[in-house]
Jmol script that loads the backbone (N, CA, C; Angstrom):
load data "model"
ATOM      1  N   UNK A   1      24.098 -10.956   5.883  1.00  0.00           N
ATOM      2  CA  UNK A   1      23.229 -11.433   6.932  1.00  0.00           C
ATOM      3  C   UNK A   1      22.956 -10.290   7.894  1.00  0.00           C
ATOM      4  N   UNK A   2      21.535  -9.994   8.013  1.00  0.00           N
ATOM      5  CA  UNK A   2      21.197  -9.042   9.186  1.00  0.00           C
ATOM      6  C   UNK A   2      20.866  -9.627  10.309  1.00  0.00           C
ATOM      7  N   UNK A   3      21.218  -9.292  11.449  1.00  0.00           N
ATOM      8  CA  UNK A   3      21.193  -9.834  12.912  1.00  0.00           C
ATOM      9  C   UNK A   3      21.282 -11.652  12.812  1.00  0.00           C
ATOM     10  N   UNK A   4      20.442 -12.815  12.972  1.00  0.00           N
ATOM     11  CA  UNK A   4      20.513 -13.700  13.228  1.00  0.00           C
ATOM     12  C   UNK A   4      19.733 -14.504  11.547  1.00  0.00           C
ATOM     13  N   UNK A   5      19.562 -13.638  10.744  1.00  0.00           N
ATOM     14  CA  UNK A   5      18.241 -14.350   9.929  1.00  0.00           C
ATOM     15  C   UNK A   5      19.102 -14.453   8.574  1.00  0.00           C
ATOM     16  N   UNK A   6      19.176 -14.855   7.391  1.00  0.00           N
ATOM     17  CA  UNK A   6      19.984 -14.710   6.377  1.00  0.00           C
ATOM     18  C   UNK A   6      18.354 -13.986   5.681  1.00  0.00           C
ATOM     19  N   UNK A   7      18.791 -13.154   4.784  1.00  0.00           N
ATOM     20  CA  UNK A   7      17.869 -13.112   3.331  1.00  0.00           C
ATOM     21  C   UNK A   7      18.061 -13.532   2.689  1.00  0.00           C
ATOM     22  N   UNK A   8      16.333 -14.037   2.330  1.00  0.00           N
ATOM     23  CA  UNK A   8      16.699 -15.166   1.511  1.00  0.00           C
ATOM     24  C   UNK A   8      14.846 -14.579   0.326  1.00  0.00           C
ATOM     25  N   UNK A   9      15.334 -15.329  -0.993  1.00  0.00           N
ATOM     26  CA  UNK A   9      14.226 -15.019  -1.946  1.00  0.00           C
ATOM     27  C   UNK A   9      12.909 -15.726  -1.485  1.00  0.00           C
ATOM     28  N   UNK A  10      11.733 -15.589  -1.634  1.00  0.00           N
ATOM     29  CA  UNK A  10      10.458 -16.215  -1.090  1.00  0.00           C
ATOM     30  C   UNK A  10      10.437 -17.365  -1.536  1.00  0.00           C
ATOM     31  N   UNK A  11      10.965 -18.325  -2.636  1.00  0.00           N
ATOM     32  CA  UNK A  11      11.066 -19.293  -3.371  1.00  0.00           C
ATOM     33  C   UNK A  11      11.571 -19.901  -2.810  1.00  0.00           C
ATOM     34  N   UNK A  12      12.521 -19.888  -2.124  1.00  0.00           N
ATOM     35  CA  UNK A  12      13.572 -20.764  -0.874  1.00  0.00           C
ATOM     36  C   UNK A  12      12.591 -20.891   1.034  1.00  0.00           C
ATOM     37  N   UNK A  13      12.038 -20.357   1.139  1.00  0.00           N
ATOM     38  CA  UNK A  13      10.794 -20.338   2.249  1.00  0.00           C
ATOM     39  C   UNK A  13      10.512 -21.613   2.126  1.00  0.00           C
ATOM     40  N   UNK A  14       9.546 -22.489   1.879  1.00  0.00           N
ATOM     41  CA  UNK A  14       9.236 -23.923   1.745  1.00  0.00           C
ATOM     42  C   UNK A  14      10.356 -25.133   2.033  1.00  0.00           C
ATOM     43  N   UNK A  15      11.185 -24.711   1.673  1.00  0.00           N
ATOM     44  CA  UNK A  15      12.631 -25.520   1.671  1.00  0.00           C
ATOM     45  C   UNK A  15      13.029 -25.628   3.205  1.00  0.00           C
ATOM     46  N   UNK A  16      13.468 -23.978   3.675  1.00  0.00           N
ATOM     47  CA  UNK A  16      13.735 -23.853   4.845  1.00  0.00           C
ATOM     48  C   UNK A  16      13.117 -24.271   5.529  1.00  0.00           C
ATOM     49  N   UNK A  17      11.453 -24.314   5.479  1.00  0.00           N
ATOM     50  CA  UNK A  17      10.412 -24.434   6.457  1.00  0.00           C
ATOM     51  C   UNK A  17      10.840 -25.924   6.657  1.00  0.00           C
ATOM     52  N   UNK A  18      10.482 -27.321   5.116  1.00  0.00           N
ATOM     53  CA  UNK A  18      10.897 -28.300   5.134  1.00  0.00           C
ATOM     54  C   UNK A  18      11.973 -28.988   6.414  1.00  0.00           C
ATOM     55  N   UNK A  19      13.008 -28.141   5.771  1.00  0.00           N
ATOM     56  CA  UNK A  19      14.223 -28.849   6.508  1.00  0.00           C
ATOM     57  C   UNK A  19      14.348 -28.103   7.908  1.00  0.00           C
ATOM     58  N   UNK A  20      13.641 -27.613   8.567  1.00  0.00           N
ATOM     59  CA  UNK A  20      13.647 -27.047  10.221  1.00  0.00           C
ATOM     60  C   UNK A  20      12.141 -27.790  10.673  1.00  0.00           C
ATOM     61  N   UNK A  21      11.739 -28.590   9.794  1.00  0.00           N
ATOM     62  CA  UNK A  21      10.596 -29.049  10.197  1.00  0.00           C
ATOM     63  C   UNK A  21       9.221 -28.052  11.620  1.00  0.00           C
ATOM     64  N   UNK A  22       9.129 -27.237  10.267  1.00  0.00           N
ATOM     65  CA  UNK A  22       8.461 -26.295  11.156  1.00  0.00           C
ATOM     66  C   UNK A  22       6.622 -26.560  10.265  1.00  0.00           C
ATOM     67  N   UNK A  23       6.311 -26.100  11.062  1.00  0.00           N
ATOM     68  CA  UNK A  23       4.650 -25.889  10.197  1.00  0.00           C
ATOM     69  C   UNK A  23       4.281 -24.379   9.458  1.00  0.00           C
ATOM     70  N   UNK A  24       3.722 -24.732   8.429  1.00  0.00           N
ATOM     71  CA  UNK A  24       3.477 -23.439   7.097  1.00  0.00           C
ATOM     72  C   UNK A  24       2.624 -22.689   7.712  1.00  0.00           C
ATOM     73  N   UNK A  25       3.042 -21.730   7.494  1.00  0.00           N
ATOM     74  CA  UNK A  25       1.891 -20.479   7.828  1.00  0.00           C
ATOM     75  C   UNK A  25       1.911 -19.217   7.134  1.00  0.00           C
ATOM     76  N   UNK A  26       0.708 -18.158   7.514  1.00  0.00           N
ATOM     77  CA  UNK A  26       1.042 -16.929   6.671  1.00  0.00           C
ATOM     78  C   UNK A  26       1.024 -15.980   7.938  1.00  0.00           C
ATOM     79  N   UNK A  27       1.670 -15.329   7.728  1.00  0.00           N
ATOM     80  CA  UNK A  27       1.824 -14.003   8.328  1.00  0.00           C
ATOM     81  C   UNK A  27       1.102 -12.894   8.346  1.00  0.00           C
ATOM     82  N   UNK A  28       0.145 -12.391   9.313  1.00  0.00           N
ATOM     83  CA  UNK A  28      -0.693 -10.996   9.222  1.00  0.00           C
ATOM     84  C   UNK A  28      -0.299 -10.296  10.223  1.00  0.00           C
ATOM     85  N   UNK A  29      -0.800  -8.832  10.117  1.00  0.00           N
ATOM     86  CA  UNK A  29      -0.682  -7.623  11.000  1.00  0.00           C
ATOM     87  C   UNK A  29      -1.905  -7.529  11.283  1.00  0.00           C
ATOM     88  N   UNK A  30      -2.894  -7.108  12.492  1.00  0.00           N
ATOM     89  CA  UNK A  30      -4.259  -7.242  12.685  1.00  0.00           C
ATOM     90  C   UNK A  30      -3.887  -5.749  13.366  1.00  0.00           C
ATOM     91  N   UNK A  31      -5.257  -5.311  13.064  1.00  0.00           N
ATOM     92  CA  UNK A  31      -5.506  -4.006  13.805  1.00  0.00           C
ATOM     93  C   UNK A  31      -6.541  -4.538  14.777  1.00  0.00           C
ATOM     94  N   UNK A  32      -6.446  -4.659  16.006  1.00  0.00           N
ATOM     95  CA  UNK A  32      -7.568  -4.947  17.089  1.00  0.00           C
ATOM     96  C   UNK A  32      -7.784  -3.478  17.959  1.00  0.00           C
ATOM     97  N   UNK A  33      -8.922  -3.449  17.975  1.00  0.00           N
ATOM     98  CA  UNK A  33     -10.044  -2.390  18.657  1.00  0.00           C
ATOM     99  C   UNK A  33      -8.679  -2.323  20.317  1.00  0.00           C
ATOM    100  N   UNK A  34      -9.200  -3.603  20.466  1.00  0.00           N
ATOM    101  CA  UNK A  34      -8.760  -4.334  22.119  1.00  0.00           C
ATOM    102  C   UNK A  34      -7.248  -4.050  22.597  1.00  0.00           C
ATOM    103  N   UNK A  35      -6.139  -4.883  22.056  1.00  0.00           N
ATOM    104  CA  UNK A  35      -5.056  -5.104  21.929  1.00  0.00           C
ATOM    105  C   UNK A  35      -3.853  -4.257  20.667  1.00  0.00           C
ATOM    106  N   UNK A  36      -4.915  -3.441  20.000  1.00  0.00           N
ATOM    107  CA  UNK A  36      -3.842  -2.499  19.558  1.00  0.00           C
ATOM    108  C   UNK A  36      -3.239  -3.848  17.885  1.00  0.00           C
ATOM    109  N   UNK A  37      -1.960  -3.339  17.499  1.00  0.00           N
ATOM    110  CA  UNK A  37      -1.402  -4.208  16.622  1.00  0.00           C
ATOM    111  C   UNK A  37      -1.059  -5.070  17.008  1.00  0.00           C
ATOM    112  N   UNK A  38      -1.549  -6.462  16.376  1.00  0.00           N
ATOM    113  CA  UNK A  38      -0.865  -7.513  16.806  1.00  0.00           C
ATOM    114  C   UNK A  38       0.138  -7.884  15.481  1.00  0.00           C
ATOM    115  N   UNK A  39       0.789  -8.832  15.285  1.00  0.00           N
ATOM    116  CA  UNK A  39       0.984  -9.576  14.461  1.00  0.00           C
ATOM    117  C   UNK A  39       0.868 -11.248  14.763  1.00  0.00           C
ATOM    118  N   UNK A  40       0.197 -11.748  13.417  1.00  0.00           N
ATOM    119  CA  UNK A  40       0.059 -13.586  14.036  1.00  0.00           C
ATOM    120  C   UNK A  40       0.277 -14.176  12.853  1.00  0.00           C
ATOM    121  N   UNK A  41       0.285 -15.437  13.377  1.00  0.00           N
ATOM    122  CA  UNK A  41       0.667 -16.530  12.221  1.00  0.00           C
ATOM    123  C   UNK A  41      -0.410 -17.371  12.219  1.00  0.00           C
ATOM    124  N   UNK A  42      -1.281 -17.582  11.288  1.00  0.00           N
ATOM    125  CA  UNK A  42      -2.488 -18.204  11.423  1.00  0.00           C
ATOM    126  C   UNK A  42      -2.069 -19.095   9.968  1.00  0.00           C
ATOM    127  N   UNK A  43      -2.955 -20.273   9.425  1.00  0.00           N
ATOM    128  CA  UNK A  43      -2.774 -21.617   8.960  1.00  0.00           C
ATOM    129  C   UNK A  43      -3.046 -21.308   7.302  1.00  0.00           C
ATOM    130  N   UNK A  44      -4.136 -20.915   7.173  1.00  0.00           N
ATOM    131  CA  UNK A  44      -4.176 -20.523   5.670  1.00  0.00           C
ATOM    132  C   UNK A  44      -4.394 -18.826   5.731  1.00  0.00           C
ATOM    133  N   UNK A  45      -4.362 -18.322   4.514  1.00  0.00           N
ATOM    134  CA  UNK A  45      -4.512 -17.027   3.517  1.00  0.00           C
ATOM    135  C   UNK A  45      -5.838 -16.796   4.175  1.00  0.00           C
ATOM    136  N   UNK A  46      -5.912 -15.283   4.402  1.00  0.00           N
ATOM    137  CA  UNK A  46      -7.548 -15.349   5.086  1.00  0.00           C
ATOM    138  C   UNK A  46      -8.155 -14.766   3.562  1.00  0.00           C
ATOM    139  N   UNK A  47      -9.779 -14.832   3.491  1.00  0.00           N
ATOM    140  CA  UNK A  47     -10.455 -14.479   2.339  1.00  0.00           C
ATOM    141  C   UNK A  47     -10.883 -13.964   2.126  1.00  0.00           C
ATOM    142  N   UNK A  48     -11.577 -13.102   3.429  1.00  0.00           N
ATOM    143  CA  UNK A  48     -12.629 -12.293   4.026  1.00  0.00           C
ATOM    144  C   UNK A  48     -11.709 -10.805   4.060  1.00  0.00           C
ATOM    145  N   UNK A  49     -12.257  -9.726   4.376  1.00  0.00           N
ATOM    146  CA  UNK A  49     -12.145  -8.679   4.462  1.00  0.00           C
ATOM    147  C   UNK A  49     -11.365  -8.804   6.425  1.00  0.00           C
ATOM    148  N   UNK A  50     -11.773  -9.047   7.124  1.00  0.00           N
ATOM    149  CA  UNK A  50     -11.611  -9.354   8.357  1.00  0.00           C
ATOM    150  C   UNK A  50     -11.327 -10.931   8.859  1.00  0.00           C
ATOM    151  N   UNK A  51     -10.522 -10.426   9.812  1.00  0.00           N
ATOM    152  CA  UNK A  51      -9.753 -11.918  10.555  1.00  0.00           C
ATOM    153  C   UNK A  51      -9.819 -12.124  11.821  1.00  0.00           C
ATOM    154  N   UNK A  52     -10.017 -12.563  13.073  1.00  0.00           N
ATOM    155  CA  UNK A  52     -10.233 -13.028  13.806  1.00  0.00           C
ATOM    156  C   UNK A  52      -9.003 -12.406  14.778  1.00  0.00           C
ATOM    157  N   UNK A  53      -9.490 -11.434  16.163  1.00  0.00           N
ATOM    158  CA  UNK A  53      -7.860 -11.753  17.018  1.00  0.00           C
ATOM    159  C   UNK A  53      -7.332 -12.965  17.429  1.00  0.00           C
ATOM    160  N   UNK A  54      -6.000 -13.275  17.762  1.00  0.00           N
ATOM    161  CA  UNK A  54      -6.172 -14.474  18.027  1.00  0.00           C
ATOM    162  C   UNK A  54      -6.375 -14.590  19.679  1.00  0.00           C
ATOM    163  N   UNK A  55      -6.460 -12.955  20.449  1.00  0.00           N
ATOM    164  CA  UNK A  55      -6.305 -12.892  22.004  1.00  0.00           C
ATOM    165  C   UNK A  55      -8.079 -12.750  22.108  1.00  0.00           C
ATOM    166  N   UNK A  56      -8.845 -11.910  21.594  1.00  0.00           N
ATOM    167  CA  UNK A  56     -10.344 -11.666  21.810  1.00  0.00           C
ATOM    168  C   UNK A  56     -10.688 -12.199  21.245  1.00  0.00           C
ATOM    169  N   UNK A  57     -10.518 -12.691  19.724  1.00  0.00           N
ATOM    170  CA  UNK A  57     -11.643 -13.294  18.828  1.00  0.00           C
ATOM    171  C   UNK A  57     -12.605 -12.118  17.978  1.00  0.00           C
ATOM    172  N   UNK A  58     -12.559 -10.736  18.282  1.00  0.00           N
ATOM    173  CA  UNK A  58     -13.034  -9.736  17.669  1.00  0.00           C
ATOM    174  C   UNK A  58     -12.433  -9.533  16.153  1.00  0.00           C
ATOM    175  N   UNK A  59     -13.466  -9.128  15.161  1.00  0.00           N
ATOM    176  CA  UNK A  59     -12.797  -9.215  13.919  1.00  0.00           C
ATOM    177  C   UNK A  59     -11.912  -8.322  13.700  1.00  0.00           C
ATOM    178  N   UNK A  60     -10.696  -8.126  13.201  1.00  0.00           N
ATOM    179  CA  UNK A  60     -10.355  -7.305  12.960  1.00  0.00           C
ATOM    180  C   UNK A  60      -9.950  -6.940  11.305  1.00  0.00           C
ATOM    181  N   UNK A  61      -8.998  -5.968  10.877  1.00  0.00           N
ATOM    182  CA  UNK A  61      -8.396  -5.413   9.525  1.00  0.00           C
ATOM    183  C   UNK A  61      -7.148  -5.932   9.757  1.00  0.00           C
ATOM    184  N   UNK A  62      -6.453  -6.612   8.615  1.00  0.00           N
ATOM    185  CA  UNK A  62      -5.120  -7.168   8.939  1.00  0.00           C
ATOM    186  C   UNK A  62      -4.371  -6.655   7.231  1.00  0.00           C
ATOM    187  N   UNK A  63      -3.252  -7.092   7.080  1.00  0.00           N
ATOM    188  CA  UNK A  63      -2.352  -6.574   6.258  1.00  0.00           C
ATOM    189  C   UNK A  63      -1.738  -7.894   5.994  1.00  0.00           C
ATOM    190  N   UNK A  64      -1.810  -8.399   5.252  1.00  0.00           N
ATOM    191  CA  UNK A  64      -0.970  -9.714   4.998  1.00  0.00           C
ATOM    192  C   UNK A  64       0.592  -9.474   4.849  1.00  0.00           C
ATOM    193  N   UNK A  65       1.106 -10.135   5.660  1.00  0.00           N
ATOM    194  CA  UNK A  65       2.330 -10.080   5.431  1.00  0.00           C
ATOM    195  C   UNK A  65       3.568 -10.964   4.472  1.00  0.00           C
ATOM    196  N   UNK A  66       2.704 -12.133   4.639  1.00  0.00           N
ATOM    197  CA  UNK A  66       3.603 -13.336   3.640  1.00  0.00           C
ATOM    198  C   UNK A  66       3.579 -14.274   4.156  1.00  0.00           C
ATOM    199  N   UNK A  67       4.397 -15.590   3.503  1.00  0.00           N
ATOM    200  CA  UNK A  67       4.457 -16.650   4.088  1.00  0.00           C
ATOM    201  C   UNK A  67       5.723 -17.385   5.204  1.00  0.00           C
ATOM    202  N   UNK A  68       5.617 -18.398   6.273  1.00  0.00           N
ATOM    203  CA  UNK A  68       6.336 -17.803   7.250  1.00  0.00           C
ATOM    204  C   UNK A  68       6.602 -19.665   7.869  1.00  0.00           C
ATOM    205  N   UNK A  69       6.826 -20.017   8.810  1.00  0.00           N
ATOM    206  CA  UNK A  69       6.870 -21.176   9.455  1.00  0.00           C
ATOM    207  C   UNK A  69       6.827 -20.720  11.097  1.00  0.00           C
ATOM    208  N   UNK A  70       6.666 -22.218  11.781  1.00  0.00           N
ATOM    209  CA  UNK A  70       6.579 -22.170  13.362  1.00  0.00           C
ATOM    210  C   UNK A  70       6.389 -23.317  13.685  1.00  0.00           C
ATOM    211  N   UNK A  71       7.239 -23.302  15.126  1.00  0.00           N
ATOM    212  CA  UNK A  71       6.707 -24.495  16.074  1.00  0.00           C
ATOM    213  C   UNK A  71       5.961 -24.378  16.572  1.00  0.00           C
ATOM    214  N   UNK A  72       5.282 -23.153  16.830  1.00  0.00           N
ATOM    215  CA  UNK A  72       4.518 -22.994  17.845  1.00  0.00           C
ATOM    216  C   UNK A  72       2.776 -23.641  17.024  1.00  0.00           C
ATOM    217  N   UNK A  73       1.782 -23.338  18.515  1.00  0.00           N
ATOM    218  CA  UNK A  73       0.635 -23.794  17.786  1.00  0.00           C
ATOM    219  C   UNK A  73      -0.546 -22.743  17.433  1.00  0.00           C
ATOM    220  N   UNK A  74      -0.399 -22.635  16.452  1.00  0.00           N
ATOM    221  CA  UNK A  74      -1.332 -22.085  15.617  1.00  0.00           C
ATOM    222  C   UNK A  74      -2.902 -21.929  15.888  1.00  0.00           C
ATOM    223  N   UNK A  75      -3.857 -20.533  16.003  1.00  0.00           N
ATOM    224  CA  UNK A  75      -2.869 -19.337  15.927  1.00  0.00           C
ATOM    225  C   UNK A  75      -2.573 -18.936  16.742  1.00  0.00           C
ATOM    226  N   UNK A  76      -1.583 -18.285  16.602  1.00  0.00           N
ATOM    227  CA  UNK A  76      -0.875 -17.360  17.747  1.00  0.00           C
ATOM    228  C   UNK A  76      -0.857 -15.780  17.150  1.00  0.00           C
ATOM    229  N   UNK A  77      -0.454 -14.727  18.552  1.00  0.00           N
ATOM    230  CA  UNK A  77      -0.053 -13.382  18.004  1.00  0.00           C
ATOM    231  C   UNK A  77       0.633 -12.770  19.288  1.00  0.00           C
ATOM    232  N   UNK A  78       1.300 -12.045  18.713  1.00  0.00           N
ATOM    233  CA  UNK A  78       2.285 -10.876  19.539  1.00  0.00           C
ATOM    234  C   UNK A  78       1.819  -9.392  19.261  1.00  0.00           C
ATOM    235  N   UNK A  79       1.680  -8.611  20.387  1.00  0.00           N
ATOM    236  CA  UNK A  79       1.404  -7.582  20.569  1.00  0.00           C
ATOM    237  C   UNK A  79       2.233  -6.888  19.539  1.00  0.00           C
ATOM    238  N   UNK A  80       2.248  -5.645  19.247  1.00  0.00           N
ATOM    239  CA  UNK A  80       3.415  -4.831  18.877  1.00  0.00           C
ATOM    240  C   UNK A  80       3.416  -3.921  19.606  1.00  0.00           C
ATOM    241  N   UNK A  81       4.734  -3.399  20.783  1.00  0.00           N
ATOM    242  CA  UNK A  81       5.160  -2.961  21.572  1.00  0.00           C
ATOM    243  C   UNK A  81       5.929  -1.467  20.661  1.00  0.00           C
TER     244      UNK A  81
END
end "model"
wireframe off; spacefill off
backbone 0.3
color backbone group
């Protein structure tokens, strides 16, 4: 176990999400003009070449990161500091 999180295989993700009763999401890295890197958790897989900030709304280039859960409400993003 590293710091607070166990590793765990991507196949077990759904399960966890399940039983913490969190909501599904995917994980991106956005490059914004504005705000620099963010990272957010937005609802489905984006399709497009560009994704939306979730602070300006300007399109940006993102990096998919994977799939993820949250309480929070969707979307959201955090700067990267």
């Amino acid at each position: 176990m590293r710091g607070e999180f166990p590793i765990m295989a991507c196949s077990t993700i759904p399960l966890e999400i399940a039983s913490k009763h969190l909501t599904s999401s995917c994980c991106v890295a956005l490059s914004c003009r504005q705000h620099g890197q963010i990272r957010a958790a937005i609802q489905d897989v984006p399709v497009d070449r560009f994704h939306p900030c979730p602070v300006c709304h300007l399109d940006c280039e993102y990096t998919l990161l994977g799939p993820g859960g949250t309480h929070k409400t969707m979307p959201f993003g955090d700067e990267v500091r």
